[in-house]
Structure formats: structure tokens, C-alpha cells
N, C-alpha and C positions, 0 to 999 in steps of 0.2 A: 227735095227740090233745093235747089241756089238760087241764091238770090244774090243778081250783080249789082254791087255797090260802085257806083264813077260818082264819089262825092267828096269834100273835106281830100282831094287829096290823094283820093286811094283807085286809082284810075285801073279798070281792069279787075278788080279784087274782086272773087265771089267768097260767100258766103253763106255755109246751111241755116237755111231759115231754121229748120226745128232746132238748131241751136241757141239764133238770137229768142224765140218764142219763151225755150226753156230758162232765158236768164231774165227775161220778162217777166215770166210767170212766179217764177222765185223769190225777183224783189218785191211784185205786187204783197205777195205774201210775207213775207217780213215786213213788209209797210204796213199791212193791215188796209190794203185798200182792194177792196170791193169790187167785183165785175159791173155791179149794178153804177160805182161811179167811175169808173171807167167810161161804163157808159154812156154815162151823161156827156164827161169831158170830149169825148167825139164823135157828142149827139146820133148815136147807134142806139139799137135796143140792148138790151142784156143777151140776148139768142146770137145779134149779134158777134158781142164780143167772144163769145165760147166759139160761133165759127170761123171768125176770125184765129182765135189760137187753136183751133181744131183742125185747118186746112195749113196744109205745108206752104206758104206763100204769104208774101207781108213786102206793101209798097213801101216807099221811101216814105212816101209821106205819112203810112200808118206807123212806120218806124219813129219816125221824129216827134209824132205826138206820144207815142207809149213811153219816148225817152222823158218827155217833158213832164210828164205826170208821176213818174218812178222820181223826175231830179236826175237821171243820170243822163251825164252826153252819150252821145252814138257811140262816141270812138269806144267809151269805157265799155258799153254792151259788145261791143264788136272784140274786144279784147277778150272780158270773161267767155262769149260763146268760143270765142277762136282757141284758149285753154281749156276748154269742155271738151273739143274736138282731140285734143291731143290724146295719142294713148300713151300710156306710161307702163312702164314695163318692168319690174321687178326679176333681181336673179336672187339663189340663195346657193350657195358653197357648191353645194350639186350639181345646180346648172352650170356655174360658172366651169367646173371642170371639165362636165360633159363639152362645151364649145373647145 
């Protein structure tokens, strides 16, 4: 699922949720912060938050609180998922002759 961002700017722009999820979930983890305070911070259960990052879908406003609690603005989340999305593509001598 996309998730349409018309906010800060960016009018129009979607976005794979399981993208920004995955760069959520990532920094939580480096942070060393907890589902259970996640939790808390947006007075949910714990059940909750795992369905929250278990369902492909995420409001603005669950967005702007998961940024606030990681420390990171939107945009930057919006940035690393939108380079996650990217493929990259490697050649090697081989390839490059065969084209």
C-alpha cells in the first residue's frame, strides 16, 4: 500500500508505507527503544504497536508521532525509505560487453 503524503510541501507524493515502517523499525532499534514505550508515548497497547507495524498502512498523524519519538523529522524518514525503494544495479566486464 501508498501512503499519500500533501504535507511540509510535498503535494501529491506517495509513498510505500512498508518502506517508511522499515526505517522506523530500524531506528527504534538502534535506539534501543522498546514497543512497550512506544507504546506508552501513543497511549496504545503493545499488541497495538506490532499491528500497527504489521499492517501495510500508517496515518500522518501515527507518522509524525513515531518521528517524534525516534528524534527524526518526517522529511528525513521520507528520504531514507525513498532510498530503500531505490534499486541499484551493478554491471561487471561481462555484462557491460554483453549490452
Amino acid at each position: 500500500m501508498y501512503t499519500f503524503l500533501a504535507f511540509y510541501g510535498i503535494m501529491g507524493y506517495f509513498m510505500n508505507t512498508s518502506s517508511l515502517i522499515k526505517v522506523i523499525k530500524n531506528e527504534l532499534k538502534l535506539q534501543g527503544i522498546t514497543y512497550l514505550e512506544v507504546a506508552k508515548y501513543l497511549k496504545i497497547s503493545e499488541a497495538g504497536v506490532k499491528k500497527l507495524f504489521g499492517k501495510d498502512d500508517l496515518t500522518l498523524s501515527k507518522l509524525t508521532s513515531l518521528s517524534q519519538i525516534i528524534n527524526i523529522p518526517v522529511m528525513e524518514i521520507m528520504k531514507r525509505a525513498e532510498s530503500d525503494e531505490v534499486d541499484v544495479f551493478s554491471f561487471d566486464q561481462k555484462d557491460i560487453q554483453f549490452f
